[in-house]
VEXDREN-2710 file (C-alpha; in Angstrom, 1 decimal):
% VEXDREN-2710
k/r/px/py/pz
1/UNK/17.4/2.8/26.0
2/UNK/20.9/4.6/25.8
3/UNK/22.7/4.7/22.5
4/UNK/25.7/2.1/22.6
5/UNK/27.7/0.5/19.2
6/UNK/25.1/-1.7/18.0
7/UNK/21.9/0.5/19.0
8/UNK/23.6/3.9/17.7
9/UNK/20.3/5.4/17.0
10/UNK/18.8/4.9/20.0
11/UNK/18.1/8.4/20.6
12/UNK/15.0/9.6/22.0
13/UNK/14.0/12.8/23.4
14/UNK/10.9/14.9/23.7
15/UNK/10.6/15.3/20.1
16/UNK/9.5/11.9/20.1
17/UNK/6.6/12.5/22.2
18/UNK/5.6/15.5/20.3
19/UNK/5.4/12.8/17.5
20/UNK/2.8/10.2/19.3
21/UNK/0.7/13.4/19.4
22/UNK/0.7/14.4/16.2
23/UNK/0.0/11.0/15.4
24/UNK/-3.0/11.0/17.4
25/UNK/-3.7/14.3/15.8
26/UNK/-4.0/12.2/12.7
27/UNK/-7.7/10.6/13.5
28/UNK/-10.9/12.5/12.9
29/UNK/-13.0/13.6/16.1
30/UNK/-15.8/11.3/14.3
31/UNK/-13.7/8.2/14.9
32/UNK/-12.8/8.9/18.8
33/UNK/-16.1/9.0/20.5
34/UNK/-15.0/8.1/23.8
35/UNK/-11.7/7.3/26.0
36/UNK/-11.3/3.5/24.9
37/UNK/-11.1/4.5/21.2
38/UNK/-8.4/7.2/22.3
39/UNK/-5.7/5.4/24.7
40/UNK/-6.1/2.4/21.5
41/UNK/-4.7/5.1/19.4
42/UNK/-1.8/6.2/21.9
43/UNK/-1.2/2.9/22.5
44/UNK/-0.6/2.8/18.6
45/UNK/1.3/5.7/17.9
46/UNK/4.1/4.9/21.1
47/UNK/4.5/1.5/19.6
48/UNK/5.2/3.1/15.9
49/UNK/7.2/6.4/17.5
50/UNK/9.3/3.8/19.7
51/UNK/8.3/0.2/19.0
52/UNK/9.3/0.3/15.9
53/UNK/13.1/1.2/15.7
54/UNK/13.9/-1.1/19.1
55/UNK/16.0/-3.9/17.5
56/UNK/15.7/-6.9/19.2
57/UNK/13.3/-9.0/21.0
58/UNK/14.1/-8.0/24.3
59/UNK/13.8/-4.2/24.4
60/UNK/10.4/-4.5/22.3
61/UNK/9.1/-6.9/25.2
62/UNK/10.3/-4.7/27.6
63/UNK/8.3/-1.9/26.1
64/UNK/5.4/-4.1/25.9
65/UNK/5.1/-4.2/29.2
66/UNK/6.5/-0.8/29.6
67/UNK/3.3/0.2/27.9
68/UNK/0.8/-1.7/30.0
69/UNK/2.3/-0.6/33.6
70/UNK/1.5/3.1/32.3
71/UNK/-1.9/1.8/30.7
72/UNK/-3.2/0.1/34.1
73/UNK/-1.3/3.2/36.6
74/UNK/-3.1/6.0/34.6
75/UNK/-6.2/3.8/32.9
76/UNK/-6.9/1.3/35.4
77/UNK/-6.8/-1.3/32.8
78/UNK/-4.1/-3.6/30.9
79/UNK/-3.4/-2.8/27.4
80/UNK/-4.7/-6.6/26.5
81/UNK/-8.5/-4.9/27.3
82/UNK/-7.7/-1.8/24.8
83/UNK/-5.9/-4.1/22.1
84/UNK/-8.0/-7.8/22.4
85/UNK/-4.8/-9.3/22.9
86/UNK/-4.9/-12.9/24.8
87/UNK/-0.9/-12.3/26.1
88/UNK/1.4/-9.0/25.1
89/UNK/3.5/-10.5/22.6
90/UNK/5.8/-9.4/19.7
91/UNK/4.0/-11.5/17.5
92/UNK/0.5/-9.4/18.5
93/UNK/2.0/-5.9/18.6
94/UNK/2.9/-6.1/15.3
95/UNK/-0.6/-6.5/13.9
96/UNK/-2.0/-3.4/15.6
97/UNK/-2.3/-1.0/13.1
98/UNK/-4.2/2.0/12.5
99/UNK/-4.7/2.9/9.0
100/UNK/-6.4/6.0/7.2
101/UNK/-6.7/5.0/3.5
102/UNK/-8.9/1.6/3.7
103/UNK/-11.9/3.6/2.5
104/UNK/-9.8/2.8/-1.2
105/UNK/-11.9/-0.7/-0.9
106/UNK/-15.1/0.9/-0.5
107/UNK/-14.4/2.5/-3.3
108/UNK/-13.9/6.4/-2.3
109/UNK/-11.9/8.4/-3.6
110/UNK/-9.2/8.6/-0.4
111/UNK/-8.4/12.3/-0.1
112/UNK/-8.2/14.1/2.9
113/UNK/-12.3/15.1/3.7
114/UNK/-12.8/11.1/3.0
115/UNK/-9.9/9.7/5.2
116/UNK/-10.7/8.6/8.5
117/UNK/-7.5/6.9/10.4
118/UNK/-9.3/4.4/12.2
119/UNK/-8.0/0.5/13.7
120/UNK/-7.0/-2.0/11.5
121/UNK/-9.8/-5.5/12.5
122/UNK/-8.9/-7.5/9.5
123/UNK/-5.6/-8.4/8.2
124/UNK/-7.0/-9.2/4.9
125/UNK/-8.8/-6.1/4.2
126/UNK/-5.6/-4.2/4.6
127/UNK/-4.0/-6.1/2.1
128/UNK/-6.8/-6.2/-0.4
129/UNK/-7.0/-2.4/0.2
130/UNK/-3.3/-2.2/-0.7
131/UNK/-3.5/-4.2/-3.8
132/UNK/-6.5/-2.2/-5.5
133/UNK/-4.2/0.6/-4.6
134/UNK/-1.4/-0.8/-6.6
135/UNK/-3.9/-1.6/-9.9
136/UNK/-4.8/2.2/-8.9
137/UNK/-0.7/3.1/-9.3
138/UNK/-0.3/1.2/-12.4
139/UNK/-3.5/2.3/-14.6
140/UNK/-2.6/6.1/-13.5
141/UNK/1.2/5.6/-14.0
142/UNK/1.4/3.0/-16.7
143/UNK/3.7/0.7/-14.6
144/UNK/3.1/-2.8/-14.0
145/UNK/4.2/-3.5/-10.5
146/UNK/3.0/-6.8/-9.5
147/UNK/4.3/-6.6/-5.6
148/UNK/2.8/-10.2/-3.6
149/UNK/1.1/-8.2/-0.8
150/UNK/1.6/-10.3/1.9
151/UNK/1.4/-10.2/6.2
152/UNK/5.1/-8.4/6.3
153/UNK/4.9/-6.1/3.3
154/UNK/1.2/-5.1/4.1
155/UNK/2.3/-4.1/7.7
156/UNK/5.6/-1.9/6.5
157/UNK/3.1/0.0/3.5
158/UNK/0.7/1.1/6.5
159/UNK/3.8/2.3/8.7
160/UNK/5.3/4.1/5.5
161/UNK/1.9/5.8/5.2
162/UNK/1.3/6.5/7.9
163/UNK/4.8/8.5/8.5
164/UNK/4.2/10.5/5.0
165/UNK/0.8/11.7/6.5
166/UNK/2.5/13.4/9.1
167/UNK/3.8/17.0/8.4
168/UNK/8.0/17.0/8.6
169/UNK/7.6/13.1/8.5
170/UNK/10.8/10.8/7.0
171/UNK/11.6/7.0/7.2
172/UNK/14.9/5.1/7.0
173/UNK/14.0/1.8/5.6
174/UNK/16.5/-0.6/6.3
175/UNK/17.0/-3.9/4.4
176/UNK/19.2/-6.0/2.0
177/UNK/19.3/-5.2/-1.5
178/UNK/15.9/-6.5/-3.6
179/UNK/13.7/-7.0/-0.2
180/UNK/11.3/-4.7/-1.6
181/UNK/12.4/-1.3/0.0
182/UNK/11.8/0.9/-3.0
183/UNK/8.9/-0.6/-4.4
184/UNK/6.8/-0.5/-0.9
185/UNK/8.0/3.4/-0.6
186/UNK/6.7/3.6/-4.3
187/UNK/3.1/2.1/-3.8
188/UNK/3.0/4.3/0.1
189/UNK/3.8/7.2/-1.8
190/UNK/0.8/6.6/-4.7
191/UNK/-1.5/5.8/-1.7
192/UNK/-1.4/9.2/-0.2
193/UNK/-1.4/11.3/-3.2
194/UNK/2.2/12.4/-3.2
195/UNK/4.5/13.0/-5.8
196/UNK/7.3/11.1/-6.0
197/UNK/11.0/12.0/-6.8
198/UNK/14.3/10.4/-7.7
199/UNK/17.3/11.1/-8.6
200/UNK/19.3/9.5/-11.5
201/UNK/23.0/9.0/-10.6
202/UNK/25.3/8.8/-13.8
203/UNK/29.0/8.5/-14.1
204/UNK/29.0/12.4/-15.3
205/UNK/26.9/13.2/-12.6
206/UNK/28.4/16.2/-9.9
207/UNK/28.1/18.5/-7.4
208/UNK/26.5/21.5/-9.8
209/UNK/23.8/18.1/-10.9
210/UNK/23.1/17.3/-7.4
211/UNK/22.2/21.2/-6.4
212/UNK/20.4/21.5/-9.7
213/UNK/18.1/18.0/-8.7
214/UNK/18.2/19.8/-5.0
215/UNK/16.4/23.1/-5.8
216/UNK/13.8/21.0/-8.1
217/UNK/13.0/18.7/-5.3
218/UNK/12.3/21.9/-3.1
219/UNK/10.7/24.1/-5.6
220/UNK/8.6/21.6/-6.4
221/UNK/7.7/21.0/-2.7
222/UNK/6.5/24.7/-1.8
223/UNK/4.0/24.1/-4.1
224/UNK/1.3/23.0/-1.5
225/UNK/1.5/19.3/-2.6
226/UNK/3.4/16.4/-0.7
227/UNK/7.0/15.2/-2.3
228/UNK/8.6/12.1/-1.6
229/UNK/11.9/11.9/-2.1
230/UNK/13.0/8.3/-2.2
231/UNK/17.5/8.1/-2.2
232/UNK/19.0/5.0/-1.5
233/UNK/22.6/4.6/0.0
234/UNK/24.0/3.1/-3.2
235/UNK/23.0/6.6/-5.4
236/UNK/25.4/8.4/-2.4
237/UNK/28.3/8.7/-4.7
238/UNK/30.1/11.4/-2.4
239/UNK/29.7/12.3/1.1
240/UNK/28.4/16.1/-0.1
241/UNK/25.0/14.2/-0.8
242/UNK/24.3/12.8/2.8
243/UNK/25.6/16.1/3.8
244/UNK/23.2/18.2/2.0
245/UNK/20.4/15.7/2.8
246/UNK/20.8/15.4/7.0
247/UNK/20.8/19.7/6.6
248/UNK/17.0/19.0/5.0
249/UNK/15.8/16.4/7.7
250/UNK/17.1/19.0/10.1
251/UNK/15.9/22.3/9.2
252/UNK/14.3/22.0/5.4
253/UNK/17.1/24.2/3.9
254/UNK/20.5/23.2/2.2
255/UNK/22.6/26.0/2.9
256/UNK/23.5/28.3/0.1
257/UNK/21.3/26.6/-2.2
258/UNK/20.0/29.2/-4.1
259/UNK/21.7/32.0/-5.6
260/UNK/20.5/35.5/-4.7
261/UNK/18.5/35.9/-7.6
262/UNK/17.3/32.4/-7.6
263/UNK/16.3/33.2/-4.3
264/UNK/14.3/36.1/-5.0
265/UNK/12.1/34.1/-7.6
266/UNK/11.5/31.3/-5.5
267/UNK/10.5/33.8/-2.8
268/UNK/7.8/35.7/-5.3
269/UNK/6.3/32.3/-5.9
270/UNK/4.6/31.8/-3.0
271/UNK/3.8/34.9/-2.9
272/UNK/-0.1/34.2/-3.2
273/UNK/0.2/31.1/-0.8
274/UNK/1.2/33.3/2.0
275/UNK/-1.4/35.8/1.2
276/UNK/-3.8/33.1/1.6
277/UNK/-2.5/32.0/4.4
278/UNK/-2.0/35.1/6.1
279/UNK/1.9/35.0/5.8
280/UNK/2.0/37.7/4.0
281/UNK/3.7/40.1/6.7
282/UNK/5.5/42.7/5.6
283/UNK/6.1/41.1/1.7
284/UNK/9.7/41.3/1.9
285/UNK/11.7/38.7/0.1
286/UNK/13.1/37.4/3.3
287/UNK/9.3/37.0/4.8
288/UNK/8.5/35.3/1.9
289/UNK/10.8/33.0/1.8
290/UNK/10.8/31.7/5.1
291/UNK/7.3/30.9/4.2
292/UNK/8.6/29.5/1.4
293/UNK/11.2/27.2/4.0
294/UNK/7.9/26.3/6.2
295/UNK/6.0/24.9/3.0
296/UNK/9.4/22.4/2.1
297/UNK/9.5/21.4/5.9
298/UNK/5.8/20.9/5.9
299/UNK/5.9/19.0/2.8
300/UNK/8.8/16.8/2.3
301/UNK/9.2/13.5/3.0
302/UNK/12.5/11.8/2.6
303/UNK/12.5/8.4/2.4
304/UNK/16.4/6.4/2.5
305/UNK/16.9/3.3/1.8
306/UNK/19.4/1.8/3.6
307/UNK/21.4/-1.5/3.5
308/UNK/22.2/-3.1/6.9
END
C-alpha cells in the first residue's frame, strides 16, 4: 500500500509495527495464558495499527487475507479458528475488539491495577459499559450528554480508547460536521481518566494566545497525568497552529516555546518526578527538562478532528 492522491497517508513503516506491540503490551499477563489468547490479540492490534486507516473495501479484504496467510504460515491455523469467524469479512473484522475498561459494568472503579484489556464477546455489554460511563461523565462533570450509543459509535469509543492508553498515542478522526466526532473523543477521554483540553478560538485570538494555550497544554501534561487535547480543523485559523501542532506529534516540543526563564521554571517542576524516577542525572536545567519533554511525549494525546 504506496501513498498515491487519494490514499496520501498511506504511509507505513516500522514504526507501525513497533505500535502492534505496544498494543499487545497493553494486556495483563493474567489475561494471556496461553498462545491462542496471544495471536487473538496480534491479530487485533494489526487490524487497528493497519486495518483501520485502509479506505476502501478492497485493501481491507486484501489485508484480511493478508492476515490469515501469515496466521496459517507461522500458526498453522486460519485466523477464522483464533476470531470465531464463519468467513473473513469486513462486516466481521469490525466487531473484533479488545477493550480494557468493561470492568465499569461490574461496577469497579476502572484505573490502571483494575483494568484488564481482554476480547470484546458481547456487542451489548460494550455499549451498556459505555453508556454507564457517560452517566459517570455527566454526574462528575455536570454535563448532560445524552449520545445514542449505538453498533458504530460504540466501536469508534473503544478504538479512541484504546489509542489514548497507549504512551505517544494520537487519533485523526475524520468525519462531516455533527457526526459525533467531538463528543465520542469527549466520553474516550472521561473513560480513561484523562483530562481534557480545548482551545477557545475568538476573533481577538493570536499568535501570543495560541503560545500562551500551548505552554498550558504542556505544563499541564508533565504533571504525571494523561491530557487530551481535542482541536478540530475549523478552530485552525492560521497555518502557525497546524505548524506548531505536527512539531508536538513529532517530537513533543514546539520550538522556542518557552522563554529562557520560563524554561528554567518548568524545568525545576519536575524536579521531584525525576528524582523519583531516577532522572535526576546531573540536576542541570537542561537534564531536567528533557525529562520534562519525555513526560509531554509520554502524556499527550492529540486528538484532530478533521472534515473529509
Amino acid at each position: 500500500f504506496v501513498p498515491t492522491p487519494a490514499k496520501s497517508h498511506y504511509l507505513f513503516n516500522l514504526r507501525d509495527v513497533s505500535r502492534v506491540i505496544h498494543g499487545v503490551c497493553l494486556a495483563h499477563p493474567a489475561t494471556m495464558r496461553d498462545s491462542f489468547s496471544l495471536i487473538r490479540l496480534w491479530l487485533h492490534e494489526s487490524l487497528r495499527v493497519f486495518y483501520d486507516r485502509l479506505v476502501d473495501e478492497a485493501d481491507r479484504l486484501w489485508l484480511l487475507n493478508e492476515l490469515s496467510v501469515i496466521a496459517r504460515k507461522q500458526f498453522g491455523q486460519d485466523i477464522l479458528t483464533y476470531t470465531n469467524w464463519t468467513e473473513i469479512t469486513t462486516e466481521n473484522a469490525r466487531g473484533f475488539l479488545f477493550t480494557d475498561f468493561m470492568s465499569r459494568l461490574q461496577g469497579t472503579s476502572g484505573s490502571a491495577a483494575t483494568k484488564q484489556y481482554t476480547a470484546v464477546t458481547d456487542l451489548e455489554t460494550l455499549q451498556r459499559a459505555i453508556e454507564n460511563s457517560q452517566e459517570e461523565m455527566n454526574a462528575m462533570n455536570g454535563t448532560n450528554s445524552s449520545l445514542v450509543i449505538f453498533r458504530f459509535a460504540a466501536e469508534h469509543v473503544a478504538r479512541i480508547c484504546r489509542v489514548l492508553s497507549l504512551p505517544r498515542g494520537h487519533v485523526m478522526l475524520v468525519g462531516v460536521g455533527g457526526s459525533g466526532r467531538r463528543s465520542l473523543a469527549r466520553l474516550a477521554a472521561h473513560i480513561v481518566d484523562a483530562d481534557l483540553v480545548q482551545i477557545d478560538i475568538t476573533k481577538s485570538f493570536g499568535r501570543a494566545e495560541w503560545r500562551d494555550e500551548l505552554k498550558a497544554l504542556v505544563k499541564k501534561s508533565a504533571l504525571g497525568r494523561p491530557v487530551v487535547f481535542l482541536f478540530s480543523d475549523t478552530q485552525a485559523k492560521e497555518e502557525y497552529m497546524i505548524e506548531d501542532i505536527g512539531n508536538l506529534l513529532n517530537s513533543g516540543e514546539v520550538p522556542n516555546l518557552f522563554a529562557a526563564d520560563e524554561m528554567i521554571t518548568a524545568a525545576e517542576s519536575v524536579r521531584s518526578l525525576a528524582q523519583q524516577a531516577d532522572r535526576l542525572g546531573n540536576g542541570s536545567i537542561q537534564t531536567l527538562f528533557d525529562f520534562f519533554l519525555s513526560l509531554v511525549r509520554r502524556n499527550l494525546h492529540i486528538i484532530l478532528c478533521m472534515s473529509p
